[in-house]
Backbone as CSV, one residue per row, in Angstrom:
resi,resn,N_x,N_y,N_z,CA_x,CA_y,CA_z,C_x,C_y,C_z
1,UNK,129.033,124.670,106.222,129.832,124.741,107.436,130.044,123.326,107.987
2,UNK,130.924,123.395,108.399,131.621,121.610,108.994,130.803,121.558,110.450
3,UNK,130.299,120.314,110.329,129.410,119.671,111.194,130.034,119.825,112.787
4,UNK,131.037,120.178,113.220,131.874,119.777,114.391,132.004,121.472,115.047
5,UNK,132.200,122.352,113.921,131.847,123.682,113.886,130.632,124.144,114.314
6,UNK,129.699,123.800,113.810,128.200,123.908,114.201,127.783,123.599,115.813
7,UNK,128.558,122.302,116.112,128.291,122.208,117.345,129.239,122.851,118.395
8,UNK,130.386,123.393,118.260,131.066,124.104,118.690,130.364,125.564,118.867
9,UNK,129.867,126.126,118.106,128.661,127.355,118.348,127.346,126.969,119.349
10,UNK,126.842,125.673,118.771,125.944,125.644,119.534,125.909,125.603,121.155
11,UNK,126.935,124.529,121.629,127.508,124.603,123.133,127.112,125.777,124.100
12,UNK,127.837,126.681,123.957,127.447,127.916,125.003,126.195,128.641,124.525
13,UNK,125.411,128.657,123.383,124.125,128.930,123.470,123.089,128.293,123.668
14,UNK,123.520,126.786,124.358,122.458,126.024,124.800,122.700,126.022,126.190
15,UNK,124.297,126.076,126.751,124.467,126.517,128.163,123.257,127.742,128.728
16,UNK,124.051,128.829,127.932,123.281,130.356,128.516,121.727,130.376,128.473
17,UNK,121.130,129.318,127.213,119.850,129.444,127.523,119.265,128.464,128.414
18,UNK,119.714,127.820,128.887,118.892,126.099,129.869,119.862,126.938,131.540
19,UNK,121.265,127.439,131.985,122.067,128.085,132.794,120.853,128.634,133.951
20,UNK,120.223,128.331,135.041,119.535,128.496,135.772,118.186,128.179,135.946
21,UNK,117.874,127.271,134.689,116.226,126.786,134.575,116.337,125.452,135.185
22,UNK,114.920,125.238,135.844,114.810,124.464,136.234,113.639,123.330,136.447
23,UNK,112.628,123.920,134.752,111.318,123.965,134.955,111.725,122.756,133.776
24,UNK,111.379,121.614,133.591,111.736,120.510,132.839,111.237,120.699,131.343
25,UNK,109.773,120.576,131.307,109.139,120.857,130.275,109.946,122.272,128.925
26,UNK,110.065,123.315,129.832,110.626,124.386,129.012,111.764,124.225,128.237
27,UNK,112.698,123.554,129.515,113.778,123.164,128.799,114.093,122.814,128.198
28,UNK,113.308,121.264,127.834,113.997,120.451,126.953,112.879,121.085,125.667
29,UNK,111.950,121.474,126.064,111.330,122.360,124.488,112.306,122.932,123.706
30,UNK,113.151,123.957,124.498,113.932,124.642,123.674,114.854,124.239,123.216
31,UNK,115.454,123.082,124.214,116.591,122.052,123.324,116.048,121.838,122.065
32,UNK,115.592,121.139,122.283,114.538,120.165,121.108,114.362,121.621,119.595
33,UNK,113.760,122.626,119.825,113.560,123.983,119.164,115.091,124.326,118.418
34,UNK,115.980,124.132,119.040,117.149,125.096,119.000,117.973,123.659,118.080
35,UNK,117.807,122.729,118.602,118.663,121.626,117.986,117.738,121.442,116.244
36,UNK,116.427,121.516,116.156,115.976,121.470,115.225,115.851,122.541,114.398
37,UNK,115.840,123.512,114.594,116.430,124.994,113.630,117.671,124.964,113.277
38,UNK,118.535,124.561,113.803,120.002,124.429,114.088,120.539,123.352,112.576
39,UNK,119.711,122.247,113.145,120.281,121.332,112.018,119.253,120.756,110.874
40,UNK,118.080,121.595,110.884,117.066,120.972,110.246,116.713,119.342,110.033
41,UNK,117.161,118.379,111.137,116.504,117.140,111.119,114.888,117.372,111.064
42,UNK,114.219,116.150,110.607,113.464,115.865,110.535,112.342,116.049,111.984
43,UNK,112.729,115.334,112.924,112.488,115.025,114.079,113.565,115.137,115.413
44,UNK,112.587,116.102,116.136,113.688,116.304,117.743,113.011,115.948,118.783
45,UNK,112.989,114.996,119.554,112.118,115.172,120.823,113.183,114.399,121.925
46,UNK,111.310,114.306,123.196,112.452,113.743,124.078,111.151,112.595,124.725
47,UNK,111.960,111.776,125.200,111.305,110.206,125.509,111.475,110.770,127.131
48,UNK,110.587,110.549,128.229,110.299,110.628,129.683,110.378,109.608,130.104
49,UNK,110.985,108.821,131.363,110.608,107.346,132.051,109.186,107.738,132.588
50,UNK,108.100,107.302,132.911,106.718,107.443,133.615,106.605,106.334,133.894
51,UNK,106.486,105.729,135.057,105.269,104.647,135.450,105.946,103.224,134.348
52,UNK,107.256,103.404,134.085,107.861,102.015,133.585,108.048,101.886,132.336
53,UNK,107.754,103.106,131.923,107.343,102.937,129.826,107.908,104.524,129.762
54,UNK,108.065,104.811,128.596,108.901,106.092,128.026,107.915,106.649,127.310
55,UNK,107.556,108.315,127.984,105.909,109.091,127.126,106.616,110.165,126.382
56,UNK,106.202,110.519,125.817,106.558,111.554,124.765,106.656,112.791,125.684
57,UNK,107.353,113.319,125.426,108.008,114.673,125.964,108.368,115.771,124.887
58,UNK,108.330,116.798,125.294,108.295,117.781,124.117,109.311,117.317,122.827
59,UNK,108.999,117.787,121.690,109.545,117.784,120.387,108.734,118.453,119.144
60,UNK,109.896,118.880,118.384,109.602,119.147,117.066,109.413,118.635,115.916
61,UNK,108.152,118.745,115.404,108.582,117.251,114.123,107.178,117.044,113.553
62,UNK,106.375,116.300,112.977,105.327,115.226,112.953,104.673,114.616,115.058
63,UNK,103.698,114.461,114.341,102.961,113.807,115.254,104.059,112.725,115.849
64,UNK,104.123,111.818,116.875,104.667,111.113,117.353,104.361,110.010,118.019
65,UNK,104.868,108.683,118.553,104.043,107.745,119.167,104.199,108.304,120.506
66,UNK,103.402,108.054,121.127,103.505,108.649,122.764,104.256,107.579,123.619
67,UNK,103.632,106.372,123.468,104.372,105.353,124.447,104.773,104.524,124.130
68,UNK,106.512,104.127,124.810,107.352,102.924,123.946,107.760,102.416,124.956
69,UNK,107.508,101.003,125.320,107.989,99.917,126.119,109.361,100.050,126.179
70,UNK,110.112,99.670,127.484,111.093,100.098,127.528,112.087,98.566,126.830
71,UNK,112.964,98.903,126.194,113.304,97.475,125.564,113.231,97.357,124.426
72,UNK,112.072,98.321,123.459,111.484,98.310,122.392,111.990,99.416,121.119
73,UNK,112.209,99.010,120.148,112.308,100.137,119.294,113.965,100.891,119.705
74,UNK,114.353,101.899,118.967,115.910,102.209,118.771,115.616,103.278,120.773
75,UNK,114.348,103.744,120.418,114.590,104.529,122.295,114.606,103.999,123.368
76,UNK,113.698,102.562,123.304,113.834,101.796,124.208,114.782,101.349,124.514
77,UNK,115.386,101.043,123.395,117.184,100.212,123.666,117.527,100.720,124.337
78,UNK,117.815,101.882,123.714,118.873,102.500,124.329,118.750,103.139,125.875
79,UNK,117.739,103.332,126.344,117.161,103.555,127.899,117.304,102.547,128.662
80,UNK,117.309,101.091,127.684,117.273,100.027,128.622,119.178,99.643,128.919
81,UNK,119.618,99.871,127.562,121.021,99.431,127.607,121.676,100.498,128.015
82,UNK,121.167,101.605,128.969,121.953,102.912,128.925,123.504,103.374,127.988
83,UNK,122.817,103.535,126.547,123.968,103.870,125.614,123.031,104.181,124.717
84,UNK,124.070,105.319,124.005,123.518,105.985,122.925,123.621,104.692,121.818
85,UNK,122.797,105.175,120.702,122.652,104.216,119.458,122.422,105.044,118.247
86,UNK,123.148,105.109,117.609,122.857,105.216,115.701,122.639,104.747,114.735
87,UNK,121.489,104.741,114.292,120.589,103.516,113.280,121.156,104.084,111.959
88,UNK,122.075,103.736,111.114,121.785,104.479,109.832,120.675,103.994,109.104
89,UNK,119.981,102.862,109.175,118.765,102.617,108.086,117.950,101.943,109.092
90,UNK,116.664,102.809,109.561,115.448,102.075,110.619,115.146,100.594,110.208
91,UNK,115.035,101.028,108.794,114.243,99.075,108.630,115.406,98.176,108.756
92,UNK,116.690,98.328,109.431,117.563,97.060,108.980,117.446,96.915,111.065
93,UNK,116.763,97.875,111.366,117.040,98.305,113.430,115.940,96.927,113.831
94,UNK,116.045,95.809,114.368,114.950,95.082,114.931,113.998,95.309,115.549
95,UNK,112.742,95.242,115.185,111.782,96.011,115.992,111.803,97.856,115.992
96,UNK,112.024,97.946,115.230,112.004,99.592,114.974,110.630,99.973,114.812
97,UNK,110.521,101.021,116.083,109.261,101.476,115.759,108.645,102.646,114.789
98,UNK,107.737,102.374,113.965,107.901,103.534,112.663,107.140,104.272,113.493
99,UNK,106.732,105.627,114.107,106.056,106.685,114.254,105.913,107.293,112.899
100,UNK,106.917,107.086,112.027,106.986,107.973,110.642,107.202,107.329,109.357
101,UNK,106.663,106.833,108.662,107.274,106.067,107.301,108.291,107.185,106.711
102,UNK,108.491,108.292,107.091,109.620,109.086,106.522,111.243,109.029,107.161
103,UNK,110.923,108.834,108.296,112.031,108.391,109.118,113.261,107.265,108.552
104,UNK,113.974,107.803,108.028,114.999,106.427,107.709,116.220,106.482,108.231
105,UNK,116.907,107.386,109.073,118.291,106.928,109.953,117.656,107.522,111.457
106,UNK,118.371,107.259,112.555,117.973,107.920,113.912,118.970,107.491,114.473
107,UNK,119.277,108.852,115.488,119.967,108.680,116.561,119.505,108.877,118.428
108,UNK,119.924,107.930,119.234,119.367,108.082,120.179,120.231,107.695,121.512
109,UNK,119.802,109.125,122.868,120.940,109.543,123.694,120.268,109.230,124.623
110,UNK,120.542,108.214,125.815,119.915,108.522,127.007,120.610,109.777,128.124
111,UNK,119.445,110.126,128.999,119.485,111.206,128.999,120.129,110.681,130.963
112,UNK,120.794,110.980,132.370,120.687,110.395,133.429,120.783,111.711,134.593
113,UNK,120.096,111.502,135.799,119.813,111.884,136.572,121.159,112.109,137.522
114,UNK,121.281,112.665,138.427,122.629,112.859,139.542,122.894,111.454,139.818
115,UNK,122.143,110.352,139.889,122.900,109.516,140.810,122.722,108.453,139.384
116,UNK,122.642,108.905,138.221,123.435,107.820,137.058,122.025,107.126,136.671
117,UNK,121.059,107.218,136.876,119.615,106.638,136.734,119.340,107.236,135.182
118,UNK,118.958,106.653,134.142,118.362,106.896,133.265,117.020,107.835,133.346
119,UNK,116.636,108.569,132.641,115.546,108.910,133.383,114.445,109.661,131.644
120,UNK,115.531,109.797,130.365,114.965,109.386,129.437,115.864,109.812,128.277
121,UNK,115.470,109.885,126.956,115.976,110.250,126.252,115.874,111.096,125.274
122,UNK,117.109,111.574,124.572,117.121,112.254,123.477,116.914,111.607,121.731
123,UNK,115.843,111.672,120.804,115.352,110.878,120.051,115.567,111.747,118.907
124,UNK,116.237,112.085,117.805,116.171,112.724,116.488,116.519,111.815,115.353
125,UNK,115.450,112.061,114.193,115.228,111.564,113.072,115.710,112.164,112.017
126,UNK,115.978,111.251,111.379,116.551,112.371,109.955,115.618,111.313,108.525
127,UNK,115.395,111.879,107.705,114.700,111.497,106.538,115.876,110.881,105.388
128,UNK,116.795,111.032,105.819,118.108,110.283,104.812,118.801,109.522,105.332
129,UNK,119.289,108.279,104.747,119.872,107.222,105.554,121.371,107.559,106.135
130,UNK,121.689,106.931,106.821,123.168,107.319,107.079,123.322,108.652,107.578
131,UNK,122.301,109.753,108.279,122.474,111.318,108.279,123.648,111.031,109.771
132,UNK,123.650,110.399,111.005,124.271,110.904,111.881,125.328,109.975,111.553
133,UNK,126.504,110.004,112.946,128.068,109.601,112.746,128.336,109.803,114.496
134,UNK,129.897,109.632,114.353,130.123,109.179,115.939,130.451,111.211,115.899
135,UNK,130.637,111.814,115.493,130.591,113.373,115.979,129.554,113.986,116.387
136,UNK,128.389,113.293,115.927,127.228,113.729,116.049,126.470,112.857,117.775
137,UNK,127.346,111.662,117.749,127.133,110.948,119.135,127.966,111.265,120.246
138,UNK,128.959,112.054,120.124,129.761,112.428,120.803,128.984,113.846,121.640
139,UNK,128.879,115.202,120.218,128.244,116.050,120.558,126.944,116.421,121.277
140,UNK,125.645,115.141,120.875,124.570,114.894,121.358,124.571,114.816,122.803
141,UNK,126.046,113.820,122.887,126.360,113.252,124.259,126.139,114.421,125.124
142,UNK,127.208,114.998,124.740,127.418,116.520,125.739,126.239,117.400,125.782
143,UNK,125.236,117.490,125.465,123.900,118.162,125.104,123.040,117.453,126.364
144,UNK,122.930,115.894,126.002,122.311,115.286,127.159,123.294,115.575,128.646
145,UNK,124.739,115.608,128.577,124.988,116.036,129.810,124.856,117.298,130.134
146,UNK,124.620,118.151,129.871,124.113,119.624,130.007,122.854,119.588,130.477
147,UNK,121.939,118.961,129.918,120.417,118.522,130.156,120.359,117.846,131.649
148,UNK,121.274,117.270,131.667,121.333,116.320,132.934,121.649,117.557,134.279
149,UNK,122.742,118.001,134.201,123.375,118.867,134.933,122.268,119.987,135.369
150,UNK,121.843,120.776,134.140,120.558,122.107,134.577,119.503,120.917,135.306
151,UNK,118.686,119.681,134.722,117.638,119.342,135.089,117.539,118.413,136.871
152,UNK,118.532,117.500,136.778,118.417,116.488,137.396,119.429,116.054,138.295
């Protein structure tokens, strides 16, 4: 099935299920759940701002690093530069942080609050180089604004 299709289904069944919640943790579990059944990446989670540094927040996947300086690594960037980023090959990303020696492309969405504040992000791994594209940054996009909208 064509990649653009997939996310066209997914849309209103991530609406109807997040559509009145308001409990953070749950939510983005099931994002994270639903996006990783969905597309079988490797890795789904979500990066939290806390206390100045970004903590691990629910995801599906391997074990994970818990805390990433903000600035640091493909999640940090992108929290710091508020913009999404698509690594097709981690080791060519500066300072890429390995949580996974299996990890070899990633894409990553910051996630923002009502008044435009970063507040964290969306982090998925894929085990093959080159796995995401700008459809996949586009679509993500709209996922984190949905996230934004139910949460914040």
């Amino acid at each position: 099935m064509d990649k653009q299709r997939l996310y066209d289904e997914l849309m209103p069944a991530l609406a109807s299920l997040t559509e009145g919640e308001h409990e953070e943790m749950s939510v983005l579990a099931n994002v994270a759940a639903v996006l990783k059944e969905r597309f079988g990446w490797f890795w789904v989670g979500f990066y939290l701002e806390r206390e100045g540094e970004l903590r691990l927040g629910p995801f599906q996947g391997p074990v994970a690093c818990m805390h990433i300086a903000i600035g640091r690594g493909v999640c940090g960037t992108s929290f710091q530069r508020q913009q999404s980023i698509v690594v097709d090959d981690v080791e060519q990303f500066p300072g890429h942080i390995a949580c996974s020696s299996q990890s070899r492309s990633e894409i990553v969405i910051p996630i923002y609050n009502r008044q435009g504040k970063p507040v964290g992000v969306l982090d998925i791994d894929s085990t093959q180089l080159a796995t995401f594209d700008d459809t996949d940054r586009k679509n993500l996009e709209a996922v984190c604004q949905l996230i934004s909208k139910t949460l914040y």
